[in-house]
Structures are given as structure tokens and as C-alpha cells.
C-alpha positions as CSV (number, residue, x, y, z in Angstrom):
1,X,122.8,94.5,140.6
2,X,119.5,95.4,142.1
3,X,116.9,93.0,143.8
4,X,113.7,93.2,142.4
5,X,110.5,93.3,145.6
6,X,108.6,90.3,145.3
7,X,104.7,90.1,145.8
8,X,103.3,86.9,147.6
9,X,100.2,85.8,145.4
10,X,98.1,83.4,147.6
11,X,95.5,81.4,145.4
12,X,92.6,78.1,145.9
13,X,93.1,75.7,143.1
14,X,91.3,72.8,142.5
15,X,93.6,70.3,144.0
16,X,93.6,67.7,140.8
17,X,93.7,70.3,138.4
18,X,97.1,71.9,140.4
19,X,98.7,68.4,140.2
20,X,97.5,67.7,136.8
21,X,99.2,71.1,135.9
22,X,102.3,70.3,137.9
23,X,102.8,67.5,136.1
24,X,102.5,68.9,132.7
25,X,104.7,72.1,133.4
26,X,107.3,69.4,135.0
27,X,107.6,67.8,131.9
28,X,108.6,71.1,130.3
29,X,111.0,72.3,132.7
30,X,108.7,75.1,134.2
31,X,107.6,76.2,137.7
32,X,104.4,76.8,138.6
33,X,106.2,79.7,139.9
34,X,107.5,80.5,136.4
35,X,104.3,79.6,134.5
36,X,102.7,82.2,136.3
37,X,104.7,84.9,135.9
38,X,105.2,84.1,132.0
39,X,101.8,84.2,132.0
40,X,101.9,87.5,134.0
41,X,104.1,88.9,131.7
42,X,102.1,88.2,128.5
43,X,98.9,90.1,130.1
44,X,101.2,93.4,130.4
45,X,102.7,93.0,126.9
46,X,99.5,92.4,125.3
47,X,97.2,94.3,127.2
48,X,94.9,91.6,127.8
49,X,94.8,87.9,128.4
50,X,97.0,85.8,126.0
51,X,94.3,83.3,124.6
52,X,90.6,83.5,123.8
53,X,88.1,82.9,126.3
54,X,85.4,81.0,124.3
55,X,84.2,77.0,125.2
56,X,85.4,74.6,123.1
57,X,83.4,72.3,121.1
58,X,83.3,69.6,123.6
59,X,82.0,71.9,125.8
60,X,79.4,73.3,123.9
61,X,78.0,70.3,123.4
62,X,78.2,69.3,127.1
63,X,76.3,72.6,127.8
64,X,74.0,72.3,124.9
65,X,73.4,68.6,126.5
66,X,72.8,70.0,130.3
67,X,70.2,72.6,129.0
68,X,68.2,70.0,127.2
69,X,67.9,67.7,130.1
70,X,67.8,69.4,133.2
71,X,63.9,69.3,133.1
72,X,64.3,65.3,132.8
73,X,63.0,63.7,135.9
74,X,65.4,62.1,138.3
75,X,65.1,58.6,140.2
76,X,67.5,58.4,143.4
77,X,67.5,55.1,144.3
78,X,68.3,54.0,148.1
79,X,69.8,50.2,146.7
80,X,70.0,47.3,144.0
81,X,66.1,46.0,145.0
82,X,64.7,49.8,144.5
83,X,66.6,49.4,141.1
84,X,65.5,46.2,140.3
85,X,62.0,46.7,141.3
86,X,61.9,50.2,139.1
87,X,63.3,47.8,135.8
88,X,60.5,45.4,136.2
89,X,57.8,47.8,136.5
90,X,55.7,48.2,133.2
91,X,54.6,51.9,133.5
């Protein structure tokens, strides 16, 4: 029986979305190790990656929601008086 080599892959992840993923591939009995290289595997048996890239509705909407607003003025306020002083001004 032959050894296959073995590549280190070093990557950054988010560190909540790592343990949020953890925890899902826990609960089916996977790796991260394992998820990866499944996921490896389905990129050279397909040719490509295994699932669409495209935003989901949520997301479009989000977008669609960022776009429309990001010429809306902003108001940072410093504390609760700044905030309760802008409430009761009439303009």
C-alpha cells in the first residue's frame, strides 16, 4: 500500500463563520479536513465548482436596499442628549 504526498493548504477564514461551519459539519460527521477535500474532489470531477455562484433572494434585496440608500444622509451622534435634542427639533 502506497502513501499518498499530502499538500498543507493554509487559509484566513472569518473566525464565526469557521465555527459556525464546524459546528454544522460536526453534526454530520465531517472534518473540515474532509469537507474540503470532498469539495476538492467535486471541482476535478466536474470541471468546475459544484454549485452556482448567483445571490440569493435575500441578498438581492439587501443589495437592491444598500444601492437605494447609500446617498441617504447620516447623523453620528456623540450621546443620548445629541439624540434627544435631534428628536425634538422641528426641521
Amino acid at each position: 500500500m502506497t502513501t499518498q504526498a499530502k499538500k498543507r493548504i493554509q487559509i484566513q477564514v472569518d473566525k464565526d463563520l469557521a465555527n459556525d461551519t464546524e459546528t454544522v459539519l460536526n453534526e454530520l460527521g465531517l472534518t473540515p479536513t474532509t469537507a474540503i477535500t470532498m469539495f476538492y474532489k467535486r471541482i476535478v470531477a466536474n470541471g468546475s465548482l459544484p454549485f452556482k455562484l448567483e445571490l440569493t433572494e435575500s441578498e438581492k434585496a439587501t443589495l437592491h436596499f444598500l444601492k437605494q440608500t447609500e446617498d441617504t444622509p447620516v447623523h453620528k451622534f456623540q450621546n443620548s442628549e445629541e439624540v434627544q435634542k435631534w428628536l425634538e427639533d422641528e426641521d
